[in-house]
TORKOL-4160 file (C-alpha; in steps of 0.2 Angstrom, whole numbers, padded with zeros to 4 digits, m for minus):
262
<pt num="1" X="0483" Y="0492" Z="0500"/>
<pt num="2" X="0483" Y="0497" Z="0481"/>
<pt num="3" X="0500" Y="0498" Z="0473"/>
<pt num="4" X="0498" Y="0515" Z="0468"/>
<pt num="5" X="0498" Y="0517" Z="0489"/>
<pt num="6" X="0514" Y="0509" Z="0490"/>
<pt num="7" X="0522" Y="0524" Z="0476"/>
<pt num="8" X="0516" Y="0535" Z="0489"/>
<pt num="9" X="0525" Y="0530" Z="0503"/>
<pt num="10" X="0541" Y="0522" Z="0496"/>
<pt num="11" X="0549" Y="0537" Z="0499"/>
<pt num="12" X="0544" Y="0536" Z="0519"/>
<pt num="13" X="0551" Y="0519" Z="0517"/>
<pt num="14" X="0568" Y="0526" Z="0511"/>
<pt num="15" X="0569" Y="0540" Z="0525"/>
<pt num="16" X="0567" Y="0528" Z="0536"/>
<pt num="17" X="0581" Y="0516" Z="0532"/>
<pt num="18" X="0593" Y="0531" Z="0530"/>
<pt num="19" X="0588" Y="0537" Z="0548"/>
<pt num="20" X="0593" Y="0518" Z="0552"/>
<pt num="21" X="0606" Y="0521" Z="0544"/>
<pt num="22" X="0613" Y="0536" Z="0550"/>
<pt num="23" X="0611" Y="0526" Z="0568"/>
<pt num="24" X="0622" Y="0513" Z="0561"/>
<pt num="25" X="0635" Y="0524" Z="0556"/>
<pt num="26" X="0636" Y="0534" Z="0573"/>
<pt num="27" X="0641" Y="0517" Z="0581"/>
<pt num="28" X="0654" Y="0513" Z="0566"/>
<pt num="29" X="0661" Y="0528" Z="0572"/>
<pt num="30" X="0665" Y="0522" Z="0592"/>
<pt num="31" X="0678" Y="0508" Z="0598"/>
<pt num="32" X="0663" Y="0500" Z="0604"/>
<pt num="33" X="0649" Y="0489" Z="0594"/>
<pt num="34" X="0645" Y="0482" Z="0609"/>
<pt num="35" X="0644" Y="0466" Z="0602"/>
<pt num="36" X="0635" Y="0449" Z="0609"/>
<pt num="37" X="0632" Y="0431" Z="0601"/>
<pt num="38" X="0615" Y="0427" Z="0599"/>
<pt num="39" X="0608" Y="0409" Z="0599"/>
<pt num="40" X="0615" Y="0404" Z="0583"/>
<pt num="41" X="0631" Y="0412" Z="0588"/>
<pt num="42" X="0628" Y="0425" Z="0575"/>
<pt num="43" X="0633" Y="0443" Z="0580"/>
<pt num="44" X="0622" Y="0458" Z="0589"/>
<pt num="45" X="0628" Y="0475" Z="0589"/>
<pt num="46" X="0624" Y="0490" Z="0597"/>
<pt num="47" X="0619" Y="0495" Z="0577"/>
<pt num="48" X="0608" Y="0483" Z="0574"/>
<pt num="49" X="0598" Y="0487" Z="0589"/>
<pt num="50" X="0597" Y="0505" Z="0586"/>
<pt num="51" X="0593" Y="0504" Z="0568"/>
<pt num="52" X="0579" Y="0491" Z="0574"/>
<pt num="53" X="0571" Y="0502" Z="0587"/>
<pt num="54" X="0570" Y="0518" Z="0575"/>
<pt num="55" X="0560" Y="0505" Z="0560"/>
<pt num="56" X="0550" Y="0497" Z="0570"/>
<pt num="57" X="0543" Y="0515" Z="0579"/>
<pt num="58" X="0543" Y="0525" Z="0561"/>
<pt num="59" X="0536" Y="0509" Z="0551"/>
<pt num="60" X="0521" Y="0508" Z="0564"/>
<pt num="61" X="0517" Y="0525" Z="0562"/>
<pt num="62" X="0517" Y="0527" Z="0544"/>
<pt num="63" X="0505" Y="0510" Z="0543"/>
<pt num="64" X="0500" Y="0507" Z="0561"/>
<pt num="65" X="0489" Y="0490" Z="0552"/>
<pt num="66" X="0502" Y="0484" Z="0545"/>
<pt num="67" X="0515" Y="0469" Z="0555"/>
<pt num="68" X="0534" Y="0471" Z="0555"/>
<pt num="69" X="0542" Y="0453" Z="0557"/>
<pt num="70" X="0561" Y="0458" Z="0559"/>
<pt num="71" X="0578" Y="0450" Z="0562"/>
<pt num="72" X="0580" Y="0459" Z="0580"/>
<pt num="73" X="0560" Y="0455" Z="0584"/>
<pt num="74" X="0550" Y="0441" Z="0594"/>
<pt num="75" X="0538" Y="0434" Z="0578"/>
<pt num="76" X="0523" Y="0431" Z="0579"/>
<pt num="77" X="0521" Y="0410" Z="0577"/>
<pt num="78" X="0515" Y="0405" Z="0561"/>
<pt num="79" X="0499" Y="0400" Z="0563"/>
<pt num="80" X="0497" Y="0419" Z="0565"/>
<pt num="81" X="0508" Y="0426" Z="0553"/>
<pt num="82" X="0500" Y="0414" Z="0540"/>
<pt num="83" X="0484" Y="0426" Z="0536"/>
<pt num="84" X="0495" Y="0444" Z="0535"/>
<pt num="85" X="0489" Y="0450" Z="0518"/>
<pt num="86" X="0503" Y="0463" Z="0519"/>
<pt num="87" X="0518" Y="0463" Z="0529"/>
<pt num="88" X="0533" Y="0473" Z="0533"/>
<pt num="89" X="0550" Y="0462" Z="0531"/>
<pt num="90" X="0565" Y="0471" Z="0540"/>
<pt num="91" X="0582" Y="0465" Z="0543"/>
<pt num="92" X="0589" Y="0481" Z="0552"/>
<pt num="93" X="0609" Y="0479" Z="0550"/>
<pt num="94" X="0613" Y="0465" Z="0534"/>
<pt num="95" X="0630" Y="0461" Z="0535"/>
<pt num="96" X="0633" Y="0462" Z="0553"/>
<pt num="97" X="0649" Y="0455" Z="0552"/>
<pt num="98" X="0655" Y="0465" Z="0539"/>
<pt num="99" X="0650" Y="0479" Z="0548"/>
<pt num="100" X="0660" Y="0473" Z="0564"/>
<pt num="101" X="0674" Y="0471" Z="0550"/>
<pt num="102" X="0674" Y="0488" Z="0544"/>
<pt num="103" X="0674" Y="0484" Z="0526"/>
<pt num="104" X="0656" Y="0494" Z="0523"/>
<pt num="105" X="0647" Y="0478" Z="0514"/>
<pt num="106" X="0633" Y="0480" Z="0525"/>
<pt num="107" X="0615" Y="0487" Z="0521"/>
<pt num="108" X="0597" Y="0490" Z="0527"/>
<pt num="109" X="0584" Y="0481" Z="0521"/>
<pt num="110" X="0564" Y="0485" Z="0522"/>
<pt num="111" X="0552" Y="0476" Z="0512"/>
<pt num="112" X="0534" Y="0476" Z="0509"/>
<pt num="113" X="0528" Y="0457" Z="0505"/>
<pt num="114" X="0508" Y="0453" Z="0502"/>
<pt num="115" X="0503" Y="0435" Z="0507"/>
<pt num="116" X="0520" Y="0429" Z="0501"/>
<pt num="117" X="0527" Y="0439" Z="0485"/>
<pt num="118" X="0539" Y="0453" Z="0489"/>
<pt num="119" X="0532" Y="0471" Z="0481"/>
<pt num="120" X="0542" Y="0486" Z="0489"/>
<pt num="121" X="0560" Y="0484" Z="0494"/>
<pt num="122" X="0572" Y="0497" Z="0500"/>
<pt num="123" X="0591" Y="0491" Z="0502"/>
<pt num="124" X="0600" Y="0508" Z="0510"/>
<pt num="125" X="0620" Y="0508" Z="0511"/>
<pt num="126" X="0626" Y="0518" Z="0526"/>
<pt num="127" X="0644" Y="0519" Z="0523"/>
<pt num="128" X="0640" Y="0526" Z="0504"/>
<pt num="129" X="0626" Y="0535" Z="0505"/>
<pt num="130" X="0616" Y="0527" Z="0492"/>
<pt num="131" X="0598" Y="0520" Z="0492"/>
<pt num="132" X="0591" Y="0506" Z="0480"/>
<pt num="133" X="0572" Y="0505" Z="0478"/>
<pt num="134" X="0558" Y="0496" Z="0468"/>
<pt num="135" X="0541" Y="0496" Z="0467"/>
<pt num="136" X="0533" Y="0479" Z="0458"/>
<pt num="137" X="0529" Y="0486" Z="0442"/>
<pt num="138" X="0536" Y="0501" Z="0442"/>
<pt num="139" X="0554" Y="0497" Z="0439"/>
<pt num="140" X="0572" Y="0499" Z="0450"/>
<pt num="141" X="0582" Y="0514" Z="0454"/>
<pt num="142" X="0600" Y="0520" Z="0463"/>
<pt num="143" X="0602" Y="0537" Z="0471"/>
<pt num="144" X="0619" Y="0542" Z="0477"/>
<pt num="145" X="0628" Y="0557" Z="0476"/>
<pt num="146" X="0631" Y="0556" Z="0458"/>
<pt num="147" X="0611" Y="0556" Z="0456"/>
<pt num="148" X="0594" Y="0545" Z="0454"/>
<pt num="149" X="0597" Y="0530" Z="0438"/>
<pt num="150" X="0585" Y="0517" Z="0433"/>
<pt num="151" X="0594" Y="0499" Z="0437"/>
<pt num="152" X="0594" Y="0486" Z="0421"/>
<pt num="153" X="0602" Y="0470" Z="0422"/>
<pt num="154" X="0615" Y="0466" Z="0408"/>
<pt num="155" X="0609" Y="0451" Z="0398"/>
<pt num="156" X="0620" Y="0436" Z="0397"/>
<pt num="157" X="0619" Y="0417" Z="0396"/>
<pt num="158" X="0624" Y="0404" Z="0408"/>
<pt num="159" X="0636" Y="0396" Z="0395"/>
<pt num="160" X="0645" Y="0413" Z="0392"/>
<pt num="161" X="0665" Y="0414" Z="0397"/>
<pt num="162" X="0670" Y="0424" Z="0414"/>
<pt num="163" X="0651" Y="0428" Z="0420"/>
<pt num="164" X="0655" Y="0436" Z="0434"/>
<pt num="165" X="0647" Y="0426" Z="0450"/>
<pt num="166" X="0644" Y="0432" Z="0468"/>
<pt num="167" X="0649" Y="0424" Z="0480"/>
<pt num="168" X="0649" Y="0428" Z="0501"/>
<pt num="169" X="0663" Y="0436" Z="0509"/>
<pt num="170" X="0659" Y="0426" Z="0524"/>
<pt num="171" X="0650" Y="0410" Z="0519"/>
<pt num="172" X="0656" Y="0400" Z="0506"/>
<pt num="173" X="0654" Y="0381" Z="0506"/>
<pt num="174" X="0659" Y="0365" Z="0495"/>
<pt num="175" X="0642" Y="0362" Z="0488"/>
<pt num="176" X="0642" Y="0382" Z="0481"/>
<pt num="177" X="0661" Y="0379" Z="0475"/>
<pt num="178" X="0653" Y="0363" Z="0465"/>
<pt num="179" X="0641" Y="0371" Z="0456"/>
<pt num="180" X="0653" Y="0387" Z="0450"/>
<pt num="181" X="0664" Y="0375" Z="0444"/>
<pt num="182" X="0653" Y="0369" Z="0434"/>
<pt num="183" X="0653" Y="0387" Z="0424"/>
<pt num="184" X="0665" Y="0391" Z="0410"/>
<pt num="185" X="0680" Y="0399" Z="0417"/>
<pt num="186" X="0669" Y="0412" Z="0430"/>
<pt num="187" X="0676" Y="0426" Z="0439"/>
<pt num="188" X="0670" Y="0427" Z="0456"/>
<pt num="189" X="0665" Y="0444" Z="0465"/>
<pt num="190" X="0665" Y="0443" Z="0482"/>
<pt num="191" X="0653" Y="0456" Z="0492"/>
<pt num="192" X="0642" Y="0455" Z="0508"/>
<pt num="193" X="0625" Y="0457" Z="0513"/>
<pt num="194" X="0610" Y="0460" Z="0500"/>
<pt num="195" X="0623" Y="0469" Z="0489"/>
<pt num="196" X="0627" Y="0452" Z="0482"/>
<pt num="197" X="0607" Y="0453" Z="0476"/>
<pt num="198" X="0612" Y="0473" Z="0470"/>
<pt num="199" X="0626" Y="0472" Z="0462"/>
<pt num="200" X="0617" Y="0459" Z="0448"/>
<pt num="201" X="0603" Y="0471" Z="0448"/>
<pt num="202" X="0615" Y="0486" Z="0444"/>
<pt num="203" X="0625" Y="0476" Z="0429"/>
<pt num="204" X="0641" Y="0473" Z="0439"/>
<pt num="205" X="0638" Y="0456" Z="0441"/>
<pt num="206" X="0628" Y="0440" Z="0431"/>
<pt num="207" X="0625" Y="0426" Z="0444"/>
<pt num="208" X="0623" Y="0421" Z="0465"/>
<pt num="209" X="0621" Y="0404" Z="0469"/>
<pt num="210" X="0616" Y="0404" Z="0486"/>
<pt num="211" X="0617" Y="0384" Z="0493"/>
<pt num="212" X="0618" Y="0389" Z="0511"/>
<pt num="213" X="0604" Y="0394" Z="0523"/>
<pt num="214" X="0598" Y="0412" Z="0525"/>
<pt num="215" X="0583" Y="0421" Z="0530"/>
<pt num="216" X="0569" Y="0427" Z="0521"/>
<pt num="217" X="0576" Y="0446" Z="0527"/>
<pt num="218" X="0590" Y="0444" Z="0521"/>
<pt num="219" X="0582" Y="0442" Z="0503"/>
<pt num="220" X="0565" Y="0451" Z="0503"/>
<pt num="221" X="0570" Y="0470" Z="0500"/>
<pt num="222" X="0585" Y="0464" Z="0486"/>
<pt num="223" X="0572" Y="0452" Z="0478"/>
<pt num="224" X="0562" Y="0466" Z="0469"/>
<pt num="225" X="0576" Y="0476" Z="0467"/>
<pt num="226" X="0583" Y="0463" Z="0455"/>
<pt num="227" X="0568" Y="0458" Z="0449"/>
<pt num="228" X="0562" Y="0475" Z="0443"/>
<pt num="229" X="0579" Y="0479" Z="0436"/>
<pt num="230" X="0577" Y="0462" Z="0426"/>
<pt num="231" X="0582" Y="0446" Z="0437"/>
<pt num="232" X="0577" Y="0437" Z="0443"/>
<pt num="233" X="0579" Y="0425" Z="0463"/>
<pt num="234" X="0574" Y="0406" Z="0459"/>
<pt num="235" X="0568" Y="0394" Z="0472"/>
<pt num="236" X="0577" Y="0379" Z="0470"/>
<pt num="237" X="0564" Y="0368" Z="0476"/>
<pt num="238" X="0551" Y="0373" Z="0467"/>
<pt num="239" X="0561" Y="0380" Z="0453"/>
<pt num="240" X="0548" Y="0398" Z="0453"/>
<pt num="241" X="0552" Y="0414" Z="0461"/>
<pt num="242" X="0556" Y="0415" Z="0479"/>
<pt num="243" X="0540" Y="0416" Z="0490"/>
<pt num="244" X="0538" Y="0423" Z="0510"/>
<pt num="245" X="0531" Y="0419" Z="0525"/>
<pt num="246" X="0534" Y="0402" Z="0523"/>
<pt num="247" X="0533" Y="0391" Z="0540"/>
<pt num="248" X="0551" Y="0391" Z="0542"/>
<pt num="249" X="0557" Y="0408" Z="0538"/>
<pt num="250" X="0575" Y="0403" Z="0533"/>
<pt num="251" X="0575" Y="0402" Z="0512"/>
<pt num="252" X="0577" Y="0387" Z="0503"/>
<pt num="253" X="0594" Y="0385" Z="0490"/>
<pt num="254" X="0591" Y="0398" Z="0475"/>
<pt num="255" X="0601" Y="0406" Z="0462"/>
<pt num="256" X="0599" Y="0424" Z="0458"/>
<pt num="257" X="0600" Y="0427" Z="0438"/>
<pt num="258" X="0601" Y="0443" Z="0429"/>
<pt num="259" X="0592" Y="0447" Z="0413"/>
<pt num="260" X="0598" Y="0428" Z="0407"/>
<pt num="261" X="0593" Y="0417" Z="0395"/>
<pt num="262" X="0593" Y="0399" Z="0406"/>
């Protein structure tokens, strides 16, 4: 697959994840989510499932070649995974338990990763109407309501007063609350879901140290959002980009820059 086969069906990418979407916000509307622990306790809802079961069916007929390793899917083990030169990347519901909050931080997330760099991401908010897209070299963009804008990070340095830094609505822990100590005098913006990633790519935020575990589908799409708007996601084991399809699908500790000088 060229990139210039990936412009072509970005849009596709985008339908899907508002039909998704529009799944998720028919369960929002009922009394019952349906909800269930799965085996790391975290949350299951009716909405995740549904919005899994219409990606899944419309991603394999847009690129039946193409493999899907998703949140709400059995993976194939890695030792199959390891040779996919291009995969889909899907976490159907991000922010499931904002969503069972009801304070609309949650998002779609579809990605398109070859080997193990991400190159297409769709991020799609339900309860907003408003989709987020990049293709790798091609830049970022936000349509809403109000119309389709091409995303820039705002520059800033790391020594500046009051950068404003992400942080989770539902995980923060003491070795995060270390490092943003460390800054000068931040301000901290609390979101959910890969809006954390968005919101730095749209201007409205500088910095999100992640020091927690989360999976690579919770990252994938947002990565090249952020990274075609200007920012940048930082491994920090290795110190470079974040990569995918690792042998454990769970993300090393990064930190999500804007357009900064380090």
């Amino acid at each position: 697959m060229e990139h210039k086969d990936i412009s072509l069906i970005i849009n596709q990418v985008c339908n899907i994840a508002k039909s998704a979407g529009d799944a998720i916000m028919t369960v929002y509307g009922t009394d019952d989510f349906g909800v269930i622990s799965k085996e790391d306790d975290s949350p299951l809802t009716k909405a995740d499932q549904a919005a899994n079961d219409i990606i899944v069916a419309e991603l394999e007929k847009l690129t039946p070649k193409i493999p899907i390793i998703s949140e709400e899917l059995i993976n194939a083990e890695y030792e199959q995974r390891k040779d996919y030169e291009y995969y889909w990347l899907v976490d159907p519901l991000d922010g499931t338990k904002e969503f069972i909050k009801r304070n609309g931080d949650f998002t779609v997330n579809i990605a398109l990763i070859h080997r193990t760099k991400s190159v297409a991401g769709v991020v799609y908010v339900p309860v907003t109407d408003t989709m987020y897209w990049a293709v790798d070299g091609q830049g970022a963009y936000r349509e809403s309501a109000k119309g389709k804008i091409k995303l820039e990070c705002k520059p800033v340095t790391l020594t500046d007063s009051k950068l404003r830094v992400v942080c989770s609505r539902s995980h923060m822990n003491a070795t995060t609350q270390a490092l943003v100590d460390t800054l000068n005098d931040p301000v901290l913006v609390p979101r959910g879901s890969s809006l954390k990633f968005i919101i730095i790519a749209e201007g409205e935020a500088d910095y999100y140290p992640r020091l927690a575990p989360i999976m690579e589908w919770d990252s994938g799409a947002a990565q090249i959002i952020l990274e075609e708007a200007g920012g940048s996601i930082i491994d920090q084991n290795t110190m470079q980009p974040m990569r995918y399809n690792k042998k454990s699908l769970v993300n090393a500790n990064f930190i999500a820059y804007a357009n900064t000088q380090k």
